[in-house]
BARO-725864 format. One record per residue (C-alpha): residue in three letters; x, y, z. Coordinates in Angstrom, 3 decimals, always signed. Layout:
Ala;X;Y;Z
...
end
This chain:
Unk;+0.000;+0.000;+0.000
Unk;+2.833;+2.343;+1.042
Unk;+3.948;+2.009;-2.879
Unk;+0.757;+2.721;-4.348
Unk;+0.568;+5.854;-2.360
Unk;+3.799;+7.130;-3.394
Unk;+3.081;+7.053;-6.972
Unk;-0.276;+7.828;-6.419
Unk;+0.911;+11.140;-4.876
Unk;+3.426;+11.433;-8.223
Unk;+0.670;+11.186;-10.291
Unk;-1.415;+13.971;-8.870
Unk;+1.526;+16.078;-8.905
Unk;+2.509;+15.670;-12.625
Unk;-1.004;+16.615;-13.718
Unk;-0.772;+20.039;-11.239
Unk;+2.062;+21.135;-13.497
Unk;+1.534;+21.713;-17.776
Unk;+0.881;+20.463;-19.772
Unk;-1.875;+19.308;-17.593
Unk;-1.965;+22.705;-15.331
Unk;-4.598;+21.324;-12.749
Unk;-2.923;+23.535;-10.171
Unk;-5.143;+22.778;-7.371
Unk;-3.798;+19.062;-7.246
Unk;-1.015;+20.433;-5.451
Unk;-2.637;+20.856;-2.041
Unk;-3.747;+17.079;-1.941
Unk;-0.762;+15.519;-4.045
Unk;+1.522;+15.374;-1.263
Unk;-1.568;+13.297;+1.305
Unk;-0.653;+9.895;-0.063
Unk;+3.232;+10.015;+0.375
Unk;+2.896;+11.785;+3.694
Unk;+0.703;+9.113;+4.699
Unk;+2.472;+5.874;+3.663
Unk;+5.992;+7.457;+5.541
Unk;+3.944;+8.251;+8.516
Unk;+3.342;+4.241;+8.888
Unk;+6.586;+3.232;+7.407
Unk;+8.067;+0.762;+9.135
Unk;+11.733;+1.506;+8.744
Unk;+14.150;+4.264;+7.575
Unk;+15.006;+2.306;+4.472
Unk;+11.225;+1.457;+4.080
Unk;+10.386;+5.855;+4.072
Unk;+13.636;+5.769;+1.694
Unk;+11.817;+3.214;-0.924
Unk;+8.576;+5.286;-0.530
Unk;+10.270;+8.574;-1.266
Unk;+12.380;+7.090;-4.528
Unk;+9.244;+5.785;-5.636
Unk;+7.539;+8.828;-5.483
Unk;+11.308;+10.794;-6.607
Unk;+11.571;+8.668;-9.918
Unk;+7.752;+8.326;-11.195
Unk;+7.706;+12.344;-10.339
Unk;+10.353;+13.169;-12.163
Unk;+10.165;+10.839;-15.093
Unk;+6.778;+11.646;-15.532
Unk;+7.864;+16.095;-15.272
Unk;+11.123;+16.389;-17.412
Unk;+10.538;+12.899;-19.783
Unk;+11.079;+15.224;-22.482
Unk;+14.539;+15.838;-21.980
Unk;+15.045;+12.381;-23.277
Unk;+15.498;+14.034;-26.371
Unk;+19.031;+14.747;-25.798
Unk;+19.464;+11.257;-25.120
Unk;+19.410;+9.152;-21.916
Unk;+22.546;+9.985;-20.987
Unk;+20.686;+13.200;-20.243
Unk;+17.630;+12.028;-18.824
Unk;+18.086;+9.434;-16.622
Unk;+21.433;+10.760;-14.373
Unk;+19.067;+13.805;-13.877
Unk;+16.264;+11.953;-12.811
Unk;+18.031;+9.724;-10.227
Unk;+19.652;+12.654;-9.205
Unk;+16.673;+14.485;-8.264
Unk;+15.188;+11.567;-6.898
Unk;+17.543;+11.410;-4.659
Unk;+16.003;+14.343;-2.662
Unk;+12.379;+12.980;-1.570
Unk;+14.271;+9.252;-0.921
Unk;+16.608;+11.169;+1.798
Unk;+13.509;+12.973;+3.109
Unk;+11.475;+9.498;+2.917
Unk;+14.412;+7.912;+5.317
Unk;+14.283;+10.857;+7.586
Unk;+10.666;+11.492;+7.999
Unk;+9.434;+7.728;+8.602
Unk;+12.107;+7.511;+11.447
Unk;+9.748;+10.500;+13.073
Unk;+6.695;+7.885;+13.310
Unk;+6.759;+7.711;+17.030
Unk;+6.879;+11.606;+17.273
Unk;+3.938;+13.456;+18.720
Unk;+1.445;+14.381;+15.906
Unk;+2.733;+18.573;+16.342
Unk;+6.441;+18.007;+16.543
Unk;+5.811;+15.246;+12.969
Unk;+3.942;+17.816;+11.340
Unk;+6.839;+20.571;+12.036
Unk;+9.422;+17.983;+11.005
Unk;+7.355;+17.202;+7.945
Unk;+6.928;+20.775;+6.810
Unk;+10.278;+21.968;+7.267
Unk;+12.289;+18.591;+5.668
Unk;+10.086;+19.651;+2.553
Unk;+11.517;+23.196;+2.693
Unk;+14.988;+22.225;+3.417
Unk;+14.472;+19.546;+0.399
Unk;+13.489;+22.343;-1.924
Unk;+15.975;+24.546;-0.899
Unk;+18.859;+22.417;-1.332
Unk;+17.526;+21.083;-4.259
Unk;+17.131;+24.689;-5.888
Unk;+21.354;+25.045;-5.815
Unk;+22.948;+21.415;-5.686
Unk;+24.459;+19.651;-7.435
Unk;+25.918;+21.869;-10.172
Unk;+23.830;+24.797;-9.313
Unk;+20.865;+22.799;-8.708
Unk;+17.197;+22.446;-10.421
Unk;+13.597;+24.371;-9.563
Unk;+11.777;+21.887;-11.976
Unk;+9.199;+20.577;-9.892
Unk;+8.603;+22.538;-6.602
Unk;+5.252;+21.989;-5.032
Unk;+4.648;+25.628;-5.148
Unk;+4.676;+26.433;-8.444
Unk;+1.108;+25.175;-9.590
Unk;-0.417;+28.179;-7.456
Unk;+0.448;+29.979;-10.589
Unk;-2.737;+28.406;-12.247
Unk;-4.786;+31.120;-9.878
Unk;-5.357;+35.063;-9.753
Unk;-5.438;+34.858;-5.943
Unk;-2.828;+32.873;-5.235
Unk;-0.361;+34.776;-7.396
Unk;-1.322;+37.725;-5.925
Unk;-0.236;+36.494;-2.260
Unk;+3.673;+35.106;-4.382
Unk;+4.909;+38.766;-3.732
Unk;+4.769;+38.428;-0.184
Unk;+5.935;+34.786;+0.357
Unk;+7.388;+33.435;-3.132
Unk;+7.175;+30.050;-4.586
Unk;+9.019;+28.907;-2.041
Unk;+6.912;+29.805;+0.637
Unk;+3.711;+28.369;-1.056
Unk;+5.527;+25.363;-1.034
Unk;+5.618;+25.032;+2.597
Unk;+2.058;+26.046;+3.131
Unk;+0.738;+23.732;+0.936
Unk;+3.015;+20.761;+2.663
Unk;+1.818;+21.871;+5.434
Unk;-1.811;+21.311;+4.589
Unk;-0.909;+18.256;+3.101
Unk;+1.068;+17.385;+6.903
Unk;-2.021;+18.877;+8.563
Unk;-4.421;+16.176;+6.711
Unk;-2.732;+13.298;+7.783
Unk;-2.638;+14.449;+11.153
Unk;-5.937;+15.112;+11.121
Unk;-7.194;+11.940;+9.570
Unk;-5.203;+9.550;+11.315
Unk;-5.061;+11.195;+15.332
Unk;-7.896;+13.397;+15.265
Unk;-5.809;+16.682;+15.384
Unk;-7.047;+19.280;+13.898
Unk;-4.976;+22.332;+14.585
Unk;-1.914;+22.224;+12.219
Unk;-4.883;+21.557;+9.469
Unk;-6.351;+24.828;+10.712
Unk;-3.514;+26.979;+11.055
Unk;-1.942;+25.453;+7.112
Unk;-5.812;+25.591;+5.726
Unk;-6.230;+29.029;+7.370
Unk;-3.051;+30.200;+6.000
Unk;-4.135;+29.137;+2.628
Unk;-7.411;+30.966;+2.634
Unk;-5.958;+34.406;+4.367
Unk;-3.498;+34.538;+1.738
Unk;-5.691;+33.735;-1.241
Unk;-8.150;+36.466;+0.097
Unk;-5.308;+39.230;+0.639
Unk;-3.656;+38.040;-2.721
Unk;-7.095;+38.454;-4.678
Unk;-7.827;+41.841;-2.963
Unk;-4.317;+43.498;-3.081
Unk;-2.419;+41.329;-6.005
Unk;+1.351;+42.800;-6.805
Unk;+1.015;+44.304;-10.483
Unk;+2.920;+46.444;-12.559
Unk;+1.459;+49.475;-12.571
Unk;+3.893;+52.326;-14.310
Unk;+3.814;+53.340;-17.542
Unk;+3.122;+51.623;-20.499
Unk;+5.511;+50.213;-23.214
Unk;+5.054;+48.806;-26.608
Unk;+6.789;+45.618;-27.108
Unk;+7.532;+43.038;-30.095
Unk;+8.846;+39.695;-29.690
Unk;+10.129;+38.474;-33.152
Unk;+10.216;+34.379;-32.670
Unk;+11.778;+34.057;-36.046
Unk;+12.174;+30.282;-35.853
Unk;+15.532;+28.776;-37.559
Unk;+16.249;+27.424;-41.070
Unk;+16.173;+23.613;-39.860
Unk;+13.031;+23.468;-36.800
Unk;+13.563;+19.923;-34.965
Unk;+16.973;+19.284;-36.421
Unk;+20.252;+20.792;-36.859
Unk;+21.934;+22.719;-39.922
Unk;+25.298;+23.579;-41.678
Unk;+25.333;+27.453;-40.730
Unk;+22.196;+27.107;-38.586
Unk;+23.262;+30.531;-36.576
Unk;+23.989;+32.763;-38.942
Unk;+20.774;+31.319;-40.935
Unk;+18.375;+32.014;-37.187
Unk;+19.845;+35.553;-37.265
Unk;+18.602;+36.049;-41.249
Unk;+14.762;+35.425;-40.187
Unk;+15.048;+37.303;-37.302
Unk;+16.426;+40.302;-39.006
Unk;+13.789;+39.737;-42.095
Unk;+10.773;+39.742;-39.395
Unk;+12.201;+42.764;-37.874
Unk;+11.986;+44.442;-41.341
Unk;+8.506;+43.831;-41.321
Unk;+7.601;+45.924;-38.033
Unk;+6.434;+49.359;-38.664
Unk;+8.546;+52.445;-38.001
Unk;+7.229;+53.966;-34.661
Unk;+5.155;+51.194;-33.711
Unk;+7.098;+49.936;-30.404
Unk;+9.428;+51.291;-28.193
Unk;+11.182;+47.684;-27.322
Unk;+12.187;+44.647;-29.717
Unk;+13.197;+41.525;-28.396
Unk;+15.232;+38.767;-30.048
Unk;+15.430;+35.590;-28.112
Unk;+18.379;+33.193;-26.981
Unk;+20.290;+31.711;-29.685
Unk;+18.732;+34.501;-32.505
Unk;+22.566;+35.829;-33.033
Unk;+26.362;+34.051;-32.679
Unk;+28.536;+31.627;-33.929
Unk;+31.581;+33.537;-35.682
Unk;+29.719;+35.149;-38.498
Unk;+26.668;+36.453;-36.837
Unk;+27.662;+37.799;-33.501
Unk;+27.001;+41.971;-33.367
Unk;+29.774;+42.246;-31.274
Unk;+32.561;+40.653;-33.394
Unk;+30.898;+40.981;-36.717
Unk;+30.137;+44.590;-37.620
Unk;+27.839;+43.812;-40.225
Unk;+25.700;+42.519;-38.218
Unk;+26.129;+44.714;-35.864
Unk;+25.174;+47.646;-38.361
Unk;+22.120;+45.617;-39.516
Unk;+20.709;+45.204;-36.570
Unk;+21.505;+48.809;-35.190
Unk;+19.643;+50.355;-38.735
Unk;+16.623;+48.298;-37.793
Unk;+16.531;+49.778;-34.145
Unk;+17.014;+53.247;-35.930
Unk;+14.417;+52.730;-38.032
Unk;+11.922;+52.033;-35.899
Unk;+12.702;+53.790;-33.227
Unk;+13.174;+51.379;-30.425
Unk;+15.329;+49.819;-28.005
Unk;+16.301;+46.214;-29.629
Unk;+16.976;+43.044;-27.351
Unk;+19.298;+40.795;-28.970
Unk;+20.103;+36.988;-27.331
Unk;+22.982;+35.105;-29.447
Unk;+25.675;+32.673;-28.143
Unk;+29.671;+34.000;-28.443
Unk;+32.617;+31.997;-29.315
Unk;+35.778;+32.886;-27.566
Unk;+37.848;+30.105;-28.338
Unk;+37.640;+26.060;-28.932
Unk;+36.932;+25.513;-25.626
Unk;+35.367;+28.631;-24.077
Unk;+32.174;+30.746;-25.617
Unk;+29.383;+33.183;-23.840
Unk;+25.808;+33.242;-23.844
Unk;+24.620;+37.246;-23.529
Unk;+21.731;+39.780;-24.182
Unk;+23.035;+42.533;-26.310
Unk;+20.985;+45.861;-26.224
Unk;+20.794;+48.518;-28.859
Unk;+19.358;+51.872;-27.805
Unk;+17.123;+53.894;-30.317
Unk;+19.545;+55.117;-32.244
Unk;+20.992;+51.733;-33.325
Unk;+23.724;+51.819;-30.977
Unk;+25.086;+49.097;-28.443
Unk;+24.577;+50.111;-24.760
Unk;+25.845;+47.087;-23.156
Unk;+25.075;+43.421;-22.745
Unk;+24.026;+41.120;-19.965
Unk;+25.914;+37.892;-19.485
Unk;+24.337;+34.723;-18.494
Unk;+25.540;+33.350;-15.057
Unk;+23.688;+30.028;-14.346
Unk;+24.403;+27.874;-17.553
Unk;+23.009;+24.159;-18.190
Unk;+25.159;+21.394;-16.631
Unk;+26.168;+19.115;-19.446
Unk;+24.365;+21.117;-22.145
Unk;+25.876;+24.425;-22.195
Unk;+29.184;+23.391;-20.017
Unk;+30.295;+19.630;-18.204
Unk;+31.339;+19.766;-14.822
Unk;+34.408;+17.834;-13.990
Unk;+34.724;+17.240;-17.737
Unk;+38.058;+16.234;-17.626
Unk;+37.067;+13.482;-15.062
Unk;+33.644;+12.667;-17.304
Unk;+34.410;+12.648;-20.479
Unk;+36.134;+9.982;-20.621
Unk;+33.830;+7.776;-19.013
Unk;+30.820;+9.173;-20.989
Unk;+32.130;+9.623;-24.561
Unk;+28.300;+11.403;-25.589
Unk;+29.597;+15.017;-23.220
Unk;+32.335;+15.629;-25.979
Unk;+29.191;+16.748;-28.088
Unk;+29.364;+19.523;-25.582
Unk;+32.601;+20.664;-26.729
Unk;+33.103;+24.345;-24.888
Unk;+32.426;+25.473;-21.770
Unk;+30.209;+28.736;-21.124
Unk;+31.921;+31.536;-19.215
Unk;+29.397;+33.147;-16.637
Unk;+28.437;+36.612;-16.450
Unk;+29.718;+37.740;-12.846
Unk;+26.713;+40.512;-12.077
Unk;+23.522;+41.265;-12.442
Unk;+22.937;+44.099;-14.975
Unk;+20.245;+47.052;-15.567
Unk;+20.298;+48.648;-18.710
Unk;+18.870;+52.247;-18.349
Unk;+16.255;+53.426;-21.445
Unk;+14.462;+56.396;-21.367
Unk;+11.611;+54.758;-20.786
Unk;+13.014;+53.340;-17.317
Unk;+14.889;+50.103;-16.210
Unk;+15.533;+47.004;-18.081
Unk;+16.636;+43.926;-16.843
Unk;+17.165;+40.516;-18.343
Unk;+17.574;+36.585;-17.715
Unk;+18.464;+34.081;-20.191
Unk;+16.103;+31.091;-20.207
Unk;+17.446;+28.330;-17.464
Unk;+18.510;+31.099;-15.365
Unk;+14.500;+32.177;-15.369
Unk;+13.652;+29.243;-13.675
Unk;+15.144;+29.926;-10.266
Unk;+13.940;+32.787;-8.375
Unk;+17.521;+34.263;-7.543
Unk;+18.148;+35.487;-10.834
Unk;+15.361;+37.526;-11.269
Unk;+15.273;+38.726;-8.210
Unk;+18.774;+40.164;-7.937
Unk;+18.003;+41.930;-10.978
Unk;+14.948;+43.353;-9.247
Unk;+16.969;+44.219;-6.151
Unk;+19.469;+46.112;-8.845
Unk;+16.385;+48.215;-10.075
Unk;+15.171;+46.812;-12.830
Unk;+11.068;+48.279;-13.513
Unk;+10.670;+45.009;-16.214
Unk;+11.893;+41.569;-17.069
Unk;+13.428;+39.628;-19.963
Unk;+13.590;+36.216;-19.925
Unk;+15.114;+35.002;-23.857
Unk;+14.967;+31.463;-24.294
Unk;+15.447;+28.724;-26.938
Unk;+13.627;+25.496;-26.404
Unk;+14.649;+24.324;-29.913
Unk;+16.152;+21.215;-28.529
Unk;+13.477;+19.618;-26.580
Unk;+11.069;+19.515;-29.961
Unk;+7.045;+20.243;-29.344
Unk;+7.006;+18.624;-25.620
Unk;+5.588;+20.650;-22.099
Unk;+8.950;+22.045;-21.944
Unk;+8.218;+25.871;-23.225
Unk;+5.184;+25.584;-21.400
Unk;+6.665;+24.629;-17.923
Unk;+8.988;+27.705;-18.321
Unk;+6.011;+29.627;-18.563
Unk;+4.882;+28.336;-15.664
Unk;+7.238;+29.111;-13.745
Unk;+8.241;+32.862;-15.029
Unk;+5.094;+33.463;-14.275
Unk;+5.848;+33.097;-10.685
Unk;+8.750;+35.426;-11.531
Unk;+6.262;+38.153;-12.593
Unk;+4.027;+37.399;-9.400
Unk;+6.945;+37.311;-7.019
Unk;+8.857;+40.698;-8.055
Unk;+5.326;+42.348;-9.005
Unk;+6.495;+42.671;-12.469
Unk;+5.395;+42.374;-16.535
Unk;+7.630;+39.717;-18.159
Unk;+8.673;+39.315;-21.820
Unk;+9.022;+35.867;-22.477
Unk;+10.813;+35.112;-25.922
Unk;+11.717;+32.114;-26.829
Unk;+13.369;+31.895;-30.770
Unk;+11.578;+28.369;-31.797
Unk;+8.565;+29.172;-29.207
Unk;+6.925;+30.070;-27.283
Unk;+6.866;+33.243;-26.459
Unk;+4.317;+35.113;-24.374
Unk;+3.749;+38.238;-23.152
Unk;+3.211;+38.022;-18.941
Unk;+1.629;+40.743;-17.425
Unk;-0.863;+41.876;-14.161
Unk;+1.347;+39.817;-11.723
Unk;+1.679;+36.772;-13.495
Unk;-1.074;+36.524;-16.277
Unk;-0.236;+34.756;-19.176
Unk;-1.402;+36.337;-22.494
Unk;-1.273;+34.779;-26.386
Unk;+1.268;+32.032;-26.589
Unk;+2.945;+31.660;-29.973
Unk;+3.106;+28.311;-31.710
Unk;+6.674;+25.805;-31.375
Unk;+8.510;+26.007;-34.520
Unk;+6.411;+28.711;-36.731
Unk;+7.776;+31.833;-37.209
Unk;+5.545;+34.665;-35.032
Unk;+5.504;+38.360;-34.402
Unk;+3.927;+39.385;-31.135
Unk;+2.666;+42.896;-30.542
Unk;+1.398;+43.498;-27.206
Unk;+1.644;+46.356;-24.477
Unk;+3.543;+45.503;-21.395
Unk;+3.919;+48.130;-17.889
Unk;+6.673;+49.000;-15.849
Unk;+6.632;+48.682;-12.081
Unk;+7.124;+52.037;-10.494
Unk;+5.841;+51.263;-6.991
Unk;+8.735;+49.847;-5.502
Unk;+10.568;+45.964;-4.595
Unk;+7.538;+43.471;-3.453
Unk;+8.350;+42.056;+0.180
Unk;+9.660;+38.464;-1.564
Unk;+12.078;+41.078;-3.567
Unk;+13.482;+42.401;+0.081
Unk;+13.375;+39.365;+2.084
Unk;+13.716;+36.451;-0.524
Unk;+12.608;+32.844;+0.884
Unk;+12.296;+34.129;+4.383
Unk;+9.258;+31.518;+4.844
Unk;+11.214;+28.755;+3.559
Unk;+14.146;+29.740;+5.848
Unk;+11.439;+29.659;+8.565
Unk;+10.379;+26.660;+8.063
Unk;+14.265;+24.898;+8.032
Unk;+14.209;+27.252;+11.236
Unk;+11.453;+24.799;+12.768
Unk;+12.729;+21.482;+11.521
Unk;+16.156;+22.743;+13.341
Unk;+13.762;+23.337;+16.338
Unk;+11.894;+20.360;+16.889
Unk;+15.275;+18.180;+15.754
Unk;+17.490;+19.321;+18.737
Unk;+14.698;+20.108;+20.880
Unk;+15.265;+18.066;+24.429
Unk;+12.459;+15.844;+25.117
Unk;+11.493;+15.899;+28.950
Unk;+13.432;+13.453;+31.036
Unk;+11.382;+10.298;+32.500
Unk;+11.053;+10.307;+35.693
Unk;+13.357;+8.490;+37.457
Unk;+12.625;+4.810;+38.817
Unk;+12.093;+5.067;+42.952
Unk;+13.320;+1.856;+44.698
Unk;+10.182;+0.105;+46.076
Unk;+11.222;-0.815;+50.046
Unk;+9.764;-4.488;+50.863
Unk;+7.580;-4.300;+53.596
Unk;+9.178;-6.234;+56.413
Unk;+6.920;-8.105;+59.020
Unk;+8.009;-8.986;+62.787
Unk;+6.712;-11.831;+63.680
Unk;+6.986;-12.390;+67.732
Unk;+8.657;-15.488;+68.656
Unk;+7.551;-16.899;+71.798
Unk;+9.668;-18.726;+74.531
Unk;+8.649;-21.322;+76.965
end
């Protein structure tokens, strides 16, 4: 039974997340799991639970990086796996605990999951986090820019924690306070939700496609930056005031606008001409083993202003750790051939129409990167991205799902521009607007706002709920139980019996 409920529980919590998107699965998806390590028998029994639960989970989230190859696919998935099987082991050795002090230990060795999880190994992965499905709702996005993914994670383990107790001991107040928590927040969120609410901006994303969709080309680069710049011809003088070109739209050593002039001029006439600011993503060799992955802006004028370097590239897709180690072993990772040299800061560009920051694609998925950008000033998000190598899968969409929770979280618009799809515009804290095809060439006009009302309270404090939560696991962990009381030494009664003499 403890099986069943383990993938039961990783069932419900692959259909929360796209392509599925039946967010409120989330608060029950977690009952099943919680319950089979609450009667688990053993540490190593919780630990089977919790792999169950890690590998059907995962498997049945990211399959679709199995088109890289299963090289790819299945060290990730054991790897991430990992996680719930430690917190299986941990948590059923809390069986005996009092229902209050289990429900603490539950809620925080989620949080402390997550937030390892988020930064190792190799800079870790947010694919996944319970929190994330909230995004599905106007009210609970609204309550992200106080408390973050991260902390919607713990309250809904914590209603999930609060069930069990309730079901199984008759306890109802960690349900209460967890359920309470959940409606408070949705109320507040749907009353006062964290939008953008500056000044307008006109904005095209130009999802030119490439020359070769699903496969790869002689020249595929320089032949990505050709449509991009022929769409951009296309867009009426005056029209928008930003231009954005995704990931991967520019580069290689013939169509880089930093190293190749040409291009460079082409692209700056085109900002000219229209009279915009253009965004343009594009990978950058520096030699046979090194290359960089940037945002290059040009200001109105056709100028370049500056770039933004990524910082947080793709473990064995856009560098390999240890490769001198791994290669060898794994003869695929030489198809990886250069490493990518990170960015070292955060960077706002300054247009006259206020501050612009920018992400590039993986690094959207993890709340840190956006959010130091925030904390640096930025009024309005980037995020250029190129799915082109997971072919029409959830993939794009998941990465909506989650910079969505970006928007929510720093109370801003997002431009989401992906070069092969798809690309959205996100606005009013974390609504999702038309989503362009995978692998057709678009051009999407919308009208995006920038945030003039200051950094949300996730911006100031970051994960503080999460951090509370480890706080509480910490707590109840090292927390001395009372001593029992110590045994008394029972005196035998003694008798006298009289002895009589004659």
């Amino acid at each position: 039974m403890g099986l069943l409920a383990a993938l039961v529980s990783a069932l419900l919590l692959i259909v929360a997340f796209p392509p599925f998107g039946v967010g409120v699965l989330a608060l029950v998806a977690p009952i099943p799991l919680l319950w089979a390590l609450r009667r688990a028998r053993s540490g190593w029994m919780g630990a089977l639970y919790g792999a169950v639960f890690g590998v059907a989970f995962f498997l049945g989230l990211i399959w679709w990086i199995g088109a890289l190859g299963l090289v790819a696919l299945v060290p990730l998935v054991l790897t991430q796996a990992a996680f719930p099987t430690v917190y299986g082991a941990l948590l059923a050795r809390a069986r005996s605990w009092s229902p209050a002090r289990w429900w603490v230990a539950a809620v925080g060795g989620w949080a402390l999951m997550e937030l390892v999880r988020e930064r190792f190994p190799v800079g870790g992965l947010s694919w996944g986090m319970l929190g994330y499905p909230v995004g599905e709702y106007a009210a609970t996005r609204g309550a992200t820019q106080w408390i973050g993914t991260s902390g919607w994670s713990v309250v809904l383990i914590a209603v999930a924690a609060g069930t069990v107790v309730a079901l199984e001991r008759r306890r109802f107040g960690p349900l209460v306070v967890s359920g309470a928590a959940v409606i408070g927040l949705g109320l507040a969120g749907w009353a006062w939700p964290g939008v953008a609410e500056g000044a307008p901006l006109r904005v095209a994303i130009v999802q030119g496609n490439t020359p070769c969709p699903g496969t790869h080309c002689t020249d595929e680069r320089y032949g990505t930056y050709q449509l991009h710049l022929e769409m951009t011809r296309t867009i009426p003088a005056g029209s928008v005031d930003l231009v954005v070109w995704a990931e991967g739209a520019t580069g290689s050593t013939n169509a880089d606008p930093v190293l190749v002039p040409e291009v460079a001029e082409a692209i700056g006439d085109e900002a000219a001409r229209i009279g915009a600011y253009l965004m343009v993503g594009g990978d950058r060799v520096i030699s046979d083993t090194e290359w960089i992955n940037a945002n290059v802006l040009f200001d109105r004028e056709g100028e370049i202003v500056g770039e933004y370097r990524k910082r947080q590239p793709v473990p064995f897709g856009e560098y390999v750790p240890w490769r001198s180690f791994l290669t060898p072993l794994i003869p695929e990772l030489s198809q990886v051939p250069r490493d990518m040299i990170r960015g070292d800061d955060p960077v706002v560009f300054s247009a006259d129409f206020g501050m612009l920051g920018s992400v590039v694609s993986w690094e959207g998925s993890f709340a840190r990167f956006p959010r130091d950008i925030a904390r640096s000033g930025a009024e309005l998000l980037v995020v250029a991205t190129n799915n082109a190598s997971y072919e029409v899968s959830p993939a794009s969409d998941q990465l909506i799902g989650m910079t969505r929770m970006r928007a929510a979280e720093l109370g801003f618009d997002v431009v989401h521009a992906a070069v092969t799809g798809r690309s959205t515009l996100i606005t009013d804290g974390g609504e999702v607007g038309e989503r362009t095809p995978i692998y057709e060439p678009a051009l999407l006009v919308g009208e995006v706002q920038m945030r003039d009302s200051g950094p949300t309270l996730y911006t100031r404090l970051g994960d503080w709920v999460q951090v509370t939560a480890v706080l509480g696991l910490v707590v109840v962990l090292f927390r001395r139980r009372p001593a029992p009381p110590e045994p008394t030494e029972e005196i035998p009664e003694r008798r006298i019996t009289a002895v009589g003499g004659g």
